[in-house]
PLY file of the C-alpha trace (Angstrom):
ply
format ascii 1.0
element vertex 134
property float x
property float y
property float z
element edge 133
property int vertex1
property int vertex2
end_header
15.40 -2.69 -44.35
14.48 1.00 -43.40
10.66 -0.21 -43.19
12.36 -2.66 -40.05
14.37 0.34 -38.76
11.00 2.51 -38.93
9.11 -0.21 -37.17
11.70 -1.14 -34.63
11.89 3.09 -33.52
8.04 3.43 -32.81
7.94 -0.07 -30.81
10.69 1.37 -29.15
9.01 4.64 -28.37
5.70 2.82 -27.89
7.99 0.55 -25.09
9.37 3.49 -23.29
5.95 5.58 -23.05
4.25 2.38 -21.29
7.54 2.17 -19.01
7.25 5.80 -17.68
3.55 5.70 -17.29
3.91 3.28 -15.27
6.74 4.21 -13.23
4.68 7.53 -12.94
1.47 5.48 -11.93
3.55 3.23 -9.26
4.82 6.70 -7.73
1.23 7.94 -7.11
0.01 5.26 -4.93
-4.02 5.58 -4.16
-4.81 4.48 -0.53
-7.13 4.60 2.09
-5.74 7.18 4.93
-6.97 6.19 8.70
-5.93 7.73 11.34
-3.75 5.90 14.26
-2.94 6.86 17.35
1.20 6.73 18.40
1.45 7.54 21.83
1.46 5.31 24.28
-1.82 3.03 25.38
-3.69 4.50 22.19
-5.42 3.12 18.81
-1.77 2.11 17.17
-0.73 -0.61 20.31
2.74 -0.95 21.13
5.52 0.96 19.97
6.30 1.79 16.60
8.39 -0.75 14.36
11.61 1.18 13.57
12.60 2.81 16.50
10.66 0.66 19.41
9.34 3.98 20.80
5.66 5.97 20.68
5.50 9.03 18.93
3.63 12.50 19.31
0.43 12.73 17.61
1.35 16.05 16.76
4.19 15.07 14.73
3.05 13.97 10.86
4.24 10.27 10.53
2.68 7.02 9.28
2.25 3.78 9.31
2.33 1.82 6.21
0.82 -1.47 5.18
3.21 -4.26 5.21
3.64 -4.46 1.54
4.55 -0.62 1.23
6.44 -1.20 4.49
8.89 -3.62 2.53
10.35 -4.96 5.97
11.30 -1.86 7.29
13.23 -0.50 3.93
10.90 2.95 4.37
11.57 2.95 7.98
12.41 7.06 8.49
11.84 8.07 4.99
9.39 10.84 3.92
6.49 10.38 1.95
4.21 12.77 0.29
0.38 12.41 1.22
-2.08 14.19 -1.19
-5.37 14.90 -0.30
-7.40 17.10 -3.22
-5.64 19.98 -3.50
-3.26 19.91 -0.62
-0.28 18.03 0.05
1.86 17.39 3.52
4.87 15.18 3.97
5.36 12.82 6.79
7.73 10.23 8.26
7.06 6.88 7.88
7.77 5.24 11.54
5.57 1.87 11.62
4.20 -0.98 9.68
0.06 -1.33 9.90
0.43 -5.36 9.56
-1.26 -7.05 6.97
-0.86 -9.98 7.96
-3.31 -8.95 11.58
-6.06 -7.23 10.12
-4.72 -4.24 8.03
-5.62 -3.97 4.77
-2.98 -3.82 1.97
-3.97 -0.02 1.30
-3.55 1.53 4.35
-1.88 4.96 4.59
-2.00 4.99 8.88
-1.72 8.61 9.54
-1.04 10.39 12.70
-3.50 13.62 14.17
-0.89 15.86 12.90
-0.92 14.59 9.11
-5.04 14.89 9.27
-4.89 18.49 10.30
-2.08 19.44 7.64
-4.15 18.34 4.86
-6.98 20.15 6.54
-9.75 17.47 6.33
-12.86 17.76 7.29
-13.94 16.85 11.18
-16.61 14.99 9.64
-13.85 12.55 7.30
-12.01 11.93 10.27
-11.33 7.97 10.53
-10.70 7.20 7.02
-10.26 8.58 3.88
-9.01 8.33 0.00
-5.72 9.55 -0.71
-2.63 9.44 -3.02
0.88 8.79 -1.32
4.23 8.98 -3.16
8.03 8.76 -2.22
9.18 12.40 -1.46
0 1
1 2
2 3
3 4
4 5
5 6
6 7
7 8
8 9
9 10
10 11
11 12
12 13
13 14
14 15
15 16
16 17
17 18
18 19
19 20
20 21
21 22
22 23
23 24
24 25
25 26
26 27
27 28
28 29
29 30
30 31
31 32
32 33
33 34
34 35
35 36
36 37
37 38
38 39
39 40
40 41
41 42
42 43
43 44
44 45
45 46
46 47
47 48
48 49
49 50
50 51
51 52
52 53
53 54
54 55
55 56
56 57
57 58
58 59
59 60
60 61
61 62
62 63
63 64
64 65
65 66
66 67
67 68
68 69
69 70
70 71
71 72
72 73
73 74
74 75
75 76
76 77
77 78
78 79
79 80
80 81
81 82
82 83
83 84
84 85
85 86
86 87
87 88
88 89
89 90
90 91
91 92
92 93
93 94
94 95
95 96
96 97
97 98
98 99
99 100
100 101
101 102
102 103
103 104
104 105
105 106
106 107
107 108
108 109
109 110
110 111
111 112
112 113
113 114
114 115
115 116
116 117
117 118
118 119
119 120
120 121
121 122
122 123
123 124
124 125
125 126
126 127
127 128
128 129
129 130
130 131
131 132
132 133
């Protein structure tokens, strides 16, 4: 009996280290960043998804793949963007469609976002990145 009970505690501690890795690993997402244009008549089309209005460029918000999107349930909520050592947080305002051409990855980041995490001029267009929930 207390050769069960001994077995039973490590599965269960076994069980509940996989669980928090991989809530941990889920809250880390790694994505491609590209960068989108809000304002009206540039890269990002019409207006944005949640609000039906453009946005300033200078303003850090994003537009998420449809998946991450989860039919608007992000709409105005912050996420953290982490590029290499630096980190910014910015509003999620759109959806970068899957189902037209985006990929399932996509972090779509406005001017603003680009310049807080101080990349490179030369990385400009698309990059790798980490994105959690803030």
């Amino acid at each position: 009996m207390k050769q069960t009970s001994i077995i039973s505690l490590a599965l269960f501690f076994l069980l509940a280290t996989l669980f928090i890795s991989s809530i941990d690993a889920l809250s880390h997402m790694k994505a491609t960043m590209t960068i989108n244009g809000f304002q009206k008549g540039e890269s990002g089309g019409g207006p944005a998804e949640c609000d039906g209005k453009y946005h300033s460029d200078d303003t850090p918000i994003v537009a998420l793949s449809t998946q991450w999107y989860n039919h608007g349930r992000r709409c105005f909520k912050s996420i953290n963007i982490q590029y290499k050592d630096r980190s910014v947080k910015a509003t999620v305002v759109d959806e970068c469609d899957s189902n037209h051409g985006c990929k399932n990855n996509i972090v779509d980041a406005s001017e603003a976002v680009w310049k807080a995490l101080q990349v490179p001029k030369k990385e400009w267009g698309e990059t790798k990145v980490t994105w959690s929930d803030a």
